[in-house]
C-alpha angles and dihedrals in degrees: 000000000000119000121198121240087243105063098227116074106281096313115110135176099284088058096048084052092051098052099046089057095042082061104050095053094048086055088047093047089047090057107043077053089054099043092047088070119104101239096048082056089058098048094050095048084052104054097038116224082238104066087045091054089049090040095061097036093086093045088049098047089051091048095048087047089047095045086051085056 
């Protein structure tokens, strides 16, 4: 049996890197259509990013003082 140098059949590092990014672009590219809608404009301009922003920070900040426990 032939086993390939990388260790893991045939895809090396170049290829893992390659897909990762090829994923994330296709998210990125899923949401900016998303976001493009209508609707999702209207909800957004609704809620305010904002409010959303200075909604988290707290949450954040208690997780970040329990995780330094």
């Amino acid at each position: 049996m032939d086993r390939s140098p990388t260790g893991n059949n045939g895809f090396g590092p170049n290829n893992e890197t390659l897909f990762l990014l090829g994923g994330a672009a296709l998210v990125l590219l899923g949401v900016g259509l998303v976001l493009s809608t209508d609707t999702a404009k209207k909800y957004i301009g609704a809620f305010g990013v904002g409010d959303l922003v200075s909604a988290a920070v707290p949450d954040v900040d208690r997780y970040l003082k329990l995780r330094s426990m």
